[in-house]
C-alpha positions as CSV (number, residue, x, y, z in Angstrom):
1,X,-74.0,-123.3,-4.8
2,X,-70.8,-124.6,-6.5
3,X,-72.0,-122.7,-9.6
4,X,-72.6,-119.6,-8.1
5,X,-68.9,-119.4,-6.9
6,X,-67.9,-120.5,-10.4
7,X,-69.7,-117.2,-12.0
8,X,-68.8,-114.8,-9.4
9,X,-65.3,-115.8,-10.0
10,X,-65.4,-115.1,-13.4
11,X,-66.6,-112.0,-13.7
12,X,-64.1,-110.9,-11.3
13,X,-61.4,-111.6,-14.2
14,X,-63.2,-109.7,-16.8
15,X,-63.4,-107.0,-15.0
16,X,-59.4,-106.9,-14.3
17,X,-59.0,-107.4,-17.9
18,X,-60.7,-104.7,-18.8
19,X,-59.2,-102.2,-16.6
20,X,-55.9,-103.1,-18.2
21,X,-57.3,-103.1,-21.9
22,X,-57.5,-99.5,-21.5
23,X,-54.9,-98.9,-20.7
24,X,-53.3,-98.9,-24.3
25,X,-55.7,-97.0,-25.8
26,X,-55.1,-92.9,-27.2
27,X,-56.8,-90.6,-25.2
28,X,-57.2,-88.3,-27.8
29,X,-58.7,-89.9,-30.2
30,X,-62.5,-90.8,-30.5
31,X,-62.7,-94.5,-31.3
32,X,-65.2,-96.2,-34.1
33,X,-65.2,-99.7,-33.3
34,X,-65.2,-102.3,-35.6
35,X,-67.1,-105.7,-35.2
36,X,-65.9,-107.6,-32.5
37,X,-64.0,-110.6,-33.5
38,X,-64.1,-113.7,-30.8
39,X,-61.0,-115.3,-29.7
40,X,-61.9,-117.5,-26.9
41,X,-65.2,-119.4,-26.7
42,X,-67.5,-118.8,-24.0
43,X,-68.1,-121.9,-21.7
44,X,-70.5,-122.6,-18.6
45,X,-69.0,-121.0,-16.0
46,X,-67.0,-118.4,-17.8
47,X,-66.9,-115.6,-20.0
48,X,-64.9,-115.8,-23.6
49,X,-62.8,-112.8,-24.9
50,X,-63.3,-110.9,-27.8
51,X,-61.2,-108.1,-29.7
52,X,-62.1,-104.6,-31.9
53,X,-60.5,-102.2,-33.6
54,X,-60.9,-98.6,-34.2
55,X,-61.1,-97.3,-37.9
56,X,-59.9,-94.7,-37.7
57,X,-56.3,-95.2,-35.3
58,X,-56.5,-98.8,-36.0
59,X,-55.8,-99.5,-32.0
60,X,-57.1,-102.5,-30.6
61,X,-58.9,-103.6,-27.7
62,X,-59.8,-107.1,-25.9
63,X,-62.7,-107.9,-24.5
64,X,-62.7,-110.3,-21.8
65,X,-66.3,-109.9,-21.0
66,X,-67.5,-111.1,-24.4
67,X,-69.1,-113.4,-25.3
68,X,-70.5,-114.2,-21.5
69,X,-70.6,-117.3,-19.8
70,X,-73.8,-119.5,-20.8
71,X,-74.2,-120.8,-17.6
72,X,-75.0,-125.0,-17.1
73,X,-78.0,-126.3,-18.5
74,X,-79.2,-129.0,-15.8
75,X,-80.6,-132.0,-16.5
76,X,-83.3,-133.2,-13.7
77,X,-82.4,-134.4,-10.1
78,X,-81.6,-138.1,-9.2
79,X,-82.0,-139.1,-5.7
80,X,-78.7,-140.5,-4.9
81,X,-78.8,-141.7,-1.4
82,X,-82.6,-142.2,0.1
83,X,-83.4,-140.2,3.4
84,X,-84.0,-142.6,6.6
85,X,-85.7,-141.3,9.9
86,X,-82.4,-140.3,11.9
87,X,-80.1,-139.7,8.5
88,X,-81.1,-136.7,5.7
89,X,-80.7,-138.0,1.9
90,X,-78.7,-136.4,-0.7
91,X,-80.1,-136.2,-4.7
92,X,-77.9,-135.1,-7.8
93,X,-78.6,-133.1,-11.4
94,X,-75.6,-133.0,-14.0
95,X,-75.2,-130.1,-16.5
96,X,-75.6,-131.6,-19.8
97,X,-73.1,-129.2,-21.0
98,X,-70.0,-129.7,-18.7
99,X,-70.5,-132.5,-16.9
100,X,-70.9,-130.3,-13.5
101,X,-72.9,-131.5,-10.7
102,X,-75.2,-129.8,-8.3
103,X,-76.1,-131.6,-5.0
104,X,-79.3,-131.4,-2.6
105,X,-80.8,-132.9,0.6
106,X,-83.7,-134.3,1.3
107,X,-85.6,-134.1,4.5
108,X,-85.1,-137.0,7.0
109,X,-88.6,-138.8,7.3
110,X,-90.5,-139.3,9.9
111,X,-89.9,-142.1,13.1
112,X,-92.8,-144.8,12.7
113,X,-93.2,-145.4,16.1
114,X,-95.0,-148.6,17.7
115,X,-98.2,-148.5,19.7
116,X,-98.0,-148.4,23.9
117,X,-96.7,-151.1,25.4
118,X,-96.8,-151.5,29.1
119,X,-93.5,-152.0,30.7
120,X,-94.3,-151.7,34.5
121,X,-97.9,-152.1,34.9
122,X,-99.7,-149.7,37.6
123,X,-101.5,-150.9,40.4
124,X,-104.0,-148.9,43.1
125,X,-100.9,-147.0,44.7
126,X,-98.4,-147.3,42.6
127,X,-98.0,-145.6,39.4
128,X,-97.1,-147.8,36.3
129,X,-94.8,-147.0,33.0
130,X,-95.2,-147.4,29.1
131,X,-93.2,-147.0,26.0
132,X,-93.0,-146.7,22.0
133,X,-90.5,-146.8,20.3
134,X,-89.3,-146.4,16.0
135,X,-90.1,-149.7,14.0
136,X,-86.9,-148.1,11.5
137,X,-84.8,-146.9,13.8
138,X,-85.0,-149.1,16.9
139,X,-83.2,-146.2,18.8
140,X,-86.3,-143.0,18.9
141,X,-87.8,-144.2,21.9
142,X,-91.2,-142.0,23.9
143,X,-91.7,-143.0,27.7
144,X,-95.1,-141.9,29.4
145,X,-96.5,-142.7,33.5
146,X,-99.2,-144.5,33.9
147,X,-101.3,-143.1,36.6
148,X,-102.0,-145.2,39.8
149,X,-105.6,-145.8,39.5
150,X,-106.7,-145.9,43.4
151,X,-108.4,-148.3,45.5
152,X,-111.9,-149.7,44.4
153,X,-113.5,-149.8,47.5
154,X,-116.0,-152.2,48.4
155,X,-119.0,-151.3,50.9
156,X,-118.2,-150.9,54.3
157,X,-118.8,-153.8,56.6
158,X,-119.0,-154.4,60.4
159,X,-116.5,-155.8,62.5
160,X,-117.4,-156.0,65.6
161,X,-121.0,-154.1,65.4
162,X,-121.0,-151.0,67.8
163,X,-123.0,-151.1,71.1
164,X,-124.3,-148.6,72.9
165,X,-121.5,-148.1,74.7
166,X,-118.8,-150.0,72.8
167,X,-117.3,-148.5,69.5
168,X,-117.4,-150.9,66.8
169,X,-115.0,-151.3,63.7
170,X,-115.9,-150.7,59.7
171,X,-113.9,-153.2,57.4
172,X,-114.0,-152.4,53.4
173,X,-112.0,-154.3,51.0
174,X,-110.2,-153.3,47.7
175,X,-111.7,-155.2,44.5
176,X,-108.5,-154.6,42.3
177,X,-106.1,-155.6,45.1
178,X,-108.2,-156.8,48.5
179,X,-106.1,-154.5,50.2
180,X,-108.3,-153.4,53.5
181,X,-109.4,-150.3,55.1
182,X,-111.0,-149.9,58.5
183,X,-112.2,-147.0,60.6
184,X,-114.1,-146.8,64.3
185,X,-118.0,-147.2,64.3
186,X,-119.1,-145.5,66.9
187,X,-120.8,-145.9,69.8
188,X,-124.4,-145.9,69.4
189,X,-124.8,-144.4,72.5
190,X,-128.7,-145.5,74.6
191,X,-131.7,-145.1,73.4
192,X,-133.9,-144.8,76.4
193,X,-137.5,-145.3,77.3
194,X,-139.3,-142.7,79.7
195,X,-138.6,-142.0,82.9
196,X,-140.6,-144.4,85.6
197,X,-140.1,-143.6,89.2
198,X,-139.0,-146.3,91.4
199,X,-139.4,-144.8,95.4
200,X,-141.3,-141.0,95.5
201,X,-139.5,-138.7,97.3
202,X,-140.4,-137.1,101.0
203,X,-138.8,-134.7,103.3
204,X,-136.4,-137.3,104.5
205,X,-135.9,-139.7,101.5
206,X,-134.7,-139.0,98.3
207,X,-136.6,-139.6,95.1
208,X,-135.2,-142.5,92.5
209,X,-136.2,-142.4,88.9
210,X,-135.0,-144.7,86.1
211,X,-135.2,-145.4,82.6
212,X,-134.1,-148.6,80.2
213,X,-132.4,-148.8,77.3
214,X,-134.3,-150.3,74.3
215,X,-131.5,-151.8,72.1
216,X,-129.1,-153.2,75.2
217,X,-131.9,-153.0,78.6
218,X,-128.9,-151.1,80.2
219,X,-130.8,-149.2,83.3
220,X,-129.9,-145.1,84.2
221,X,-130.7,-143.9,87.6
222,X,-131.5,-140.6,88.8
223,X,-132.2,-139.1,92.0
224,X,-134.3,-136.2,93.0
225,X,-132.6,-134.6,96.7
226,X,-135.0,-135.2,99.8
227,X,-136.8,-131.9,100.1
228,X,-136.4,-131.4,103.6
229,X,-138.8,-130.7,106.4
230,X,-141.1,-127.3,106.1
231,X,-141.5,-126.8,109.8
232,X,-143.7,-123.8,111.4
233,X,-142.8,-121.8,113.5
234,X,-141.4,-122.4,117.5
235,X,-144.6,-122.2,119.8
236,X,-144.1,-123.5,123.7
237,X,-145.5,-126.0,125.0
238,X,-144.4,-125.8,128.4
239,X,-142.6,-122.7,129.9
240,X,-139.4,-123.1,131.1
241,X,-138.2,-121.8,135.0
242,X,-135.2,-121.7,136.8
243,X,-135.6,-125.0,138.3
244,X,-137.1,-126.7,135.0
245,X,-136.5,-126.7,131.6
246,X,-139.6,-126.0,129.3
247,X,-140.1,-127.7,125.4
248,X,-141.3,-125.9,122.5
249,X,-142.3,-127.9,119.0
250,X,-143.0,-127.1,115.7
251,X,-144.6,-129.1,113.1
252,X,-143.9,-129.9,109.1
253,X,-145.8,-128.9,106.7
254,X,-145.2,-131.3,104.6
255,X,-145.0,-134.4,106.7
256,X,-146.8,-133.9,110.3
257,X,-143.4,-134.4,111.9
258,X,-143.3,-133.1,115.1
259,X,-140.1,-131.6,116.3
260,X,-139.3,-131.6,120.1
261,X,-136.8,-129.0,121.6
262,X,-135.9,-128.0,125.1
263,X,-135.9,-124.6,126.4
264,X,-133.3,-123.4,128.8
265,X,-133.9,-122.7,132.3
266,X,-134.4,-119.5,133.3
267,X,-131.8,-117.8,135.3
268,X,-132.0,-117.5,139.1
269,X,-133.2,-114.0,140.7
270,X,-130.7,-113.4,142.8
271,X,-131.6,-112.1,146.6
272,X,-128.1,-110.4,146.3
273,X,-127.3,-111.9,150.0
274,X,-123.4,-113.0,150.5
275,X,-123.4,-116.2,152.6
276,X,-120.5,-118.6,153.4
277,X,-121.1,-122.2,152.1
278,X,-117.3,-123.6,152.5
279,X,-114.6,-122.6,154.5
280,X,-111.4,-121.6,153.2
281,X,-108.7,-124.1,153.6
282,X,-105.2,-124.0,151.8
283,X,-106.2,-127.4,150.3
284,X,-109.5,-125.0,148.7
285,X,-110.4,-121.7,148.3
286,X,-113.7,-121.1,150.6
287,X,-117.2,-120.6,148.8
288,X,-119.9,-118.1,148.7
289,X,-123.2,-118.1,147.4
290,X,-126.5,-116.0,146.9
291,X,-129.8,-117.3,146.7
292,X,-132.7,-117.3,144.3
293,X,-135.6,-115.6,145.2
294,X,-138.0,-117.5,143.2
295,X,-137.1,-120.9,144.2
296,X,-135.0,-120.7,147.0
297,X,-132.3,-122.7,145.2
298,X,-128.6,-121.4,144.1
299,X,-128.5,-118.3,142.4
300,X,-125.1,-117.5,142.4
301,X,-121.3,-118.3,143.7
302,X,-117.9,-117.1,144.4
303,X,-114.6,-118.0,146.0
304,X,-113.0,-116.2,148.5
305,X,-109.4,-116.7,150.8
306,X,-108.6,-115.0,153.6
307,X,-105.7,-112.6,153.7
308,X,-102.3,-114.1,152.9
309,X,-104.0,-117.1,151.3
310,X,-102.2,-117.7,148.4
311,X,-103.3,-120.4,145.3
312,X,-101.4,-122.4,142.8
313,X,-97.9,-120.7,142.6
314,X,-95.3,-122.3,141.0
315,X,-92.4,-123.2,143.4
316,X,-88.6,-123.9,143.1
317,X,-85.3,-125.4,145.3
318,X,-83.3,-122.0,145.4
319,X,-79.7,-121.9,143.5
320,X,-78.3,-120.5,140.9
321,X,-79.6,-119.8,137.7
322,X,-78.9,-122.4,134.9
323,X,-77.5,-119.7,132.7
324,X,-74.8,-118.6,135.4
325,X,-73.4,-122.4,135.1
326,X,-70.8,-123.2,132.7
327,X,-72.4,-124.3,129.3
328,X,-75.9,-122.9,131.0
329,X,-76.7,-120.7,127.5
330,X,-79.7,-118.9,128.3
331,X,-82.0,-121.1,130.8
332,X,-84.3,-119.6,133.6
333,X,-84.0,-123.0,135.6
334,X,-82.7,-123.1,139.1
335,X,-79.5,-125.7,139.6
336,X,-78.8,-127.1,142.8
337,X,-74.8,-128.8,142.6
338,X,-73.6,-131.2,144.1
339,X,-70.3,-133.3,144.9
340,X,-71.1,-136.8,144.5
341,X,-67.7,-137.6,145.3
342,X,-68.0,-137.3,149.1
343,X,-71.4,-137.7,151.6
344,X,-73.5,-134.4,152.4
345,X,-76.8,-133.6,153.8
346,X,-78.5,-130.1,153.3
347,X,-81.8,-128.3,153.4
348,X,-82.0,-126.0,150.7
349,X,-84.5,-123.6,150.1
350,X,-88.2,-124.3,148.8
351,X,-89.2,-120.3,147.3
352,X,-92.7,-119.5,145.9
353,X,-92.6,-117.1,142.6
354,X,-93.6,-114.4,144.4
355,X,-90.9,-114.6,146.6
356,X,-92.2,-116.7,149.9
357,X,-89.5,-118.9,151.8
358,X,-92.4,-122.0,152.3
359,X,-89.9,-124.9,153.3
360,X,-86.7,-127.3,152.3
361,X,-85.4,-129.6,149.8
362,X,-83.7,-131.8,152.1
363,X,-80.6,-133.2,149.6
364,X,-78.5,-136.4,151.1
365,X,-75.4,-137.7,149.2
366,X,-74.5,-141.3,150.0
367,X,-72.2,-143.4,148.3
368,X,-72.8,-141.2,144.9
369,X,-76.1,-141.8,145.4
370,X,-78.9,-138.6,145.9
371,X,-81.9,-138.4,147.9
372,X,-84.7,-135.6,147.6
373,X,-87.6,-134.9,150.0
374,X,-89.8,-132.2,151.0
375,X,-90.1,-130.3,154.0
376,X,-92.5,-127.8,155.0
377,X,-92.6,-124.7,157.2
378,X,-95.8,-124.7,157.8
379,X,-97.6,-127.9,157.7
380,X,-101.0,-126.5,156.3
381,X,-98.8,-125.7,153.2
382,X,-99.9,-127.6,150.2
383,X,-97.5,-129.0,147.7
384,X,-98.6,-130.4,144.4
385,X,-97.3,-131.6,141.2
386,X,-93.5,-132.3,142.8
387,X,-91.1,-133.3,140.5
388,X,-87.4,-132.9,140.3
389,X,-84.2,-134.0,137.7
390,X,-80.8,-134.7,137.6
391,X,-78.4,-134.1,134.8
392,X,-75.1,-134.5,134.5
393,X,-73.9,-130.6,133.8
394,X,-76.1,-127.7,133.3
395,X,-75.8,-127.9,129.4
396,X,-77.2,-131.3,129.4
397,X,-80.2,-130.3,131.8
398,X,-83.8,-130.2,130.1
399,X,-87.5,-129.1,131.7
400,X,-88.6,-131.2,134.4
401,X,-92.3,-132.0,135.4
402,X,-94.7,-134.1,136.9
403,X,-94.4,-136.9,134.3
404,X,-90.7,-137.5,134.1
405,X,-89.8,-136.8,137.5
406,X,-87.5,-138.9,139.4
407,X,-89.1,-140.6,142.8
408,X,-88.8,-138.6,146.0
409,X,-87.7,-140.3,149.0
410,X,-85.4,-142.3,147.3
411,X,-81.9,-142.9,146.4
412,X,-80.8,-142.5,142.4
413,X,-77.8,-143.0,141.3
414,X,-75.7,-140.0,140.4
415,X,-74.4,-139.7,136.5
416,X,-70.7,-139.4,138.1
417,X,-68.6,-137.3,140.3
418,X,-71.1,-134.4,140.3
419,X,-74.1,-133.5,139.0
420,X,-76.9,-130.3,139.3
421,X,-80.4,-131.1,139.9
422,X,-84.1,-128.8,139.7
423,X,-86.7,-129.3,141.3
424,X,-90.3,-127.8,140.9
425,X,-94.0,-127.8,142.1
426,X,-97.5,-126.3,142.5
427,X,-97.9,-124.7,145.8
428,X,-101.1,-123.1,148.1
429,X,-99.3,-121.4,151.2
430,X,-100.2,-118.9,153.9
431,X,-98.2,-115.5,153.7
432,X,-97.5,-115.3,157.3
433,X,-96.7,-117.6,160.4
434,X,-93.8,-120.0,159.4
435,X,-93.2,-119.6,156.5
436,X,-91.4,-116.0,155.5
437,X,-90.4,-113.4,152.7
438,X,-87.4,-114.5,151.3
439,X,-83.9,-112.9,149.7
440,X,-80.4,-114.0,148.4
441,X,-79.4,-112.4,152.0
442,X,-81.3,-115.1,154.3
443,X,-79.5,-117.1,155.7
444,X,-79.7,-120.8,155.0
445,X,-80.8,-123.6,156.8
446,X,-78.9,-123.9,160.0
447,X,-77.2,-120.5,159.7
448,X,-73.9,-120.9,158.3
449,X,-74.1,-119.2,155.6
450,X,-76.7,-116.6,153.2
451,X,-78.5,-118.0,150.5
452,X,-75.9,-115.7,148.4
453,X,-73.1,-117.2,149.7
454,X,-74.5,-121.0,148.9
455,X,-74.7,-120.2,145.1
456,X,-71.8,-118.7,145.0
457,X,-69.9,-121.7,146.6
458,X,-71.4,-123.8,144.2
459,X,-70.6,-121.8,141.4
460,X,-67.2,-122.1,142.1
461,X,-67.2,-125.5,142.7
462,X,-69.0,-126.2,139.1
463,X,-66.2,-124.0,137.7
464,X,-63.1,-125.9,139.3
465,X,-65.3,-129.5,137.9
466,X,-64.5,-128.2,134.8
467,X,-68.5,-128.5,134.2
């Protein structure tokens, strides 16, 4: 390379020197050159100069060109620092001429690398590592993974067996690294014999079938459903009439049960003739019947009542209603009040539903004490289911019947200074003699005043309470 840069720059010189030989040389006159005469030796690197003249204007010229370089003459190359593996080498040649010298590398050579050697071994789940490395060097260095090489398994073994019923457990052990591995057996499940029937089955009884197990003698069970009776049809075996019942049976088919069943009597022929078996009474209803023309016996009945005989209507002690009180809200009750804080004694009125004055609630107040009894009009009257309550104000009053009723005939106690009390019942009465249609307008027991005027009074007197 150096001696390529030493050439070029020569010839770059000539040609400057000859551009300015020419300079002095006659343009008009056409040159024969003599022989060139040389002036400055050539060398290795550069051209020598050389002159001529003309002949016949005797000018002269230089050549600068002339004679040329001769270039080095080389001897052979000498290594002059060796290559190594990570380093390249260098080797010299010297021109025999001028000394010069040329230079060139040679090629680092190759790492000499060891075998594999195991640096972190591998195992069944864990990979392992290896190297290798330059015996020159020390430094070039290769790295490779070792694969993991997986479990070597053993054969499975048991551990507990599996039953029949029971899952078991499968054990197998790692040669390499006795790690173990286990997984569910299971279950056999039965292996059963035939079926062998234990009890046959009938119409009533169910069937029971059952089979063993061969590897554990485990026994399964199965039933077959009773089948039921088959029965023929109905047929009488003695007729039935309207004092008697008859019986009919059927038989199974199956079996040779015999089923047994009555049949109804027959119904009476009536002779369609009215006649009186029981008086009326206002304790009962009178009674009717008809009589069968077959047998004589019973055919038919009725009850009957004579006019104005009147059954099971409720009854109630005439006042105000409980929604007319003070604190009343919407109940259909009747409210008798009363002044506790001084003695009284009153008859106030008993009225049927359908509007029948039938007899007295006779009220005494003694010593803030209050006693209820009955009275009737008319004594066949019948009262039943009597029952009556006191309550402190009408908003504290609640329904009052047979089974929570307060004794008749018998001073209570009263809640305080006043009070309102109901009273109901069940009555059978007679729509005439006695007892009488009644209205607000009557007037009261003893005559002072209209049933009207009593409410009103105690109205009033609830109101001034402050009920």
């Amino acid at each position: 390379m150096s001696r390529f840069r030493r050439t070029l720059g020569a010839l770059l010189v000539c040609c400057l020197l000859v551009g300015m030989a020419g300079v002095a040389i006659a343009d008009d006159c056409v040159h024969e050159w003599g022989k060139p005469i040389e002036k400055t030796p050539a060398t290795c690197t550069d051209s020598g100069s050389s002159t001529k003249t003309c002949s016949k204007c005797g000018v002269t010229t230089t050549d600068y060109n002339e004679p040329k370089a001769k270039g080095h003459t080389w001897g052979d190359y000498i290594l002059t620092k060796p290559a190594t593996c990570t380093e390249v080498g260098q080797k010299t040649a010297t021109c025999k001429t001028c000394g010069e010298k040329d230079y060139e590398d040679v090629k680092k050579i190759s790492h000499q690398m060891t075998d594999w050697i195991t640096i972190e071994p591998r195992t069944c789940t864990t990979d392992g590592l290896r190297e290798k490395y330059c015996q020159l060097c020390k430094g070039e260095r290769e790295t490779n993974v070792l694969p993991k090489t997986g479990h070597e398994w053993g054969n499975w073994v048991s551990n507990p067996a599996a039953k029949c019923e029971v899952d078991g457990n499968l054990t197998r052990t790692c040669n390499i690294c006795a790690t173990q591995e286990n997984k569910a057996d299971p279950a056999l499940k039965h292996n059963f014999g035939s079926w062998k029937t234990t009890q046959e089955v009938s119409c009533t009884k169910e069937g029971i079938a059952e089979r063993i197990c061969k590897l554990c003698g485990v026994k399964d069970t199965k039933k077959e459903a009773a089948w039921g009776h088959k029965f023929s049809n109905w047929s009488v075996d003695t007729p039935a009439s309207c004092t008697k019942e008859g019986k009919e049976q059927r038989k199974c088919n199956r079996c040779n049960l015999i089923e047994s069943r009555a049949i109804a009597k027959l119904p009476h022929k009536s002779d369609n003739m009215w006649v009186e078996e029981r008086k009326a009474t206002l304790a009962k209803p009178g009674l009717e019947i008809t009589h069968c023309s077959v047998c004589g016996g019973q055919a038919s009945s009725r009850n009957f009542a004579p006019r104005g005989y009147k059954y099971e209507i409720p009854t109630v002690a005439y006042g105000p209603l409980a929604s007319e009180y003070p604190g009343g809200m919407g109940s259909t009750l009747r409210l008798i009040y009363l002044d506790l804080s001084y003695d009284s004694d009153q008859r106030l009125g008993l009225v049927t539903e359908d509007g029948w004055l039938i007899g007295y609630a006779h009220v005494v107040v003694a010593n803030g004490t209050v006693r209820v009894s009955i009275e009737k009009k008319a004594e066949p009257t019948v009262m039943r289911y009597r029952a009556w309550g006191m309550f402190p104000d009408a908003a504290t009053v609640k329904a009052v019947n047979y089974d929570n009723s307060l004794p008749f005939d018998q001073a209570v106690k009263g809640p305080g200074e006043s009070c309102v009390i109901a009273l109901n019942m069940i009555s059978n009465y007679y729509q005439g003699s006695q007892n009488e249609r009644f209205s607000d307008g009557l007037l009261t027991y003893g005559g002072e005043a209209s049933y009207q005027q009593i409410n009103q009074q105690m109205l009033e007197m609830a109101e001034g309470s402050g009920e």
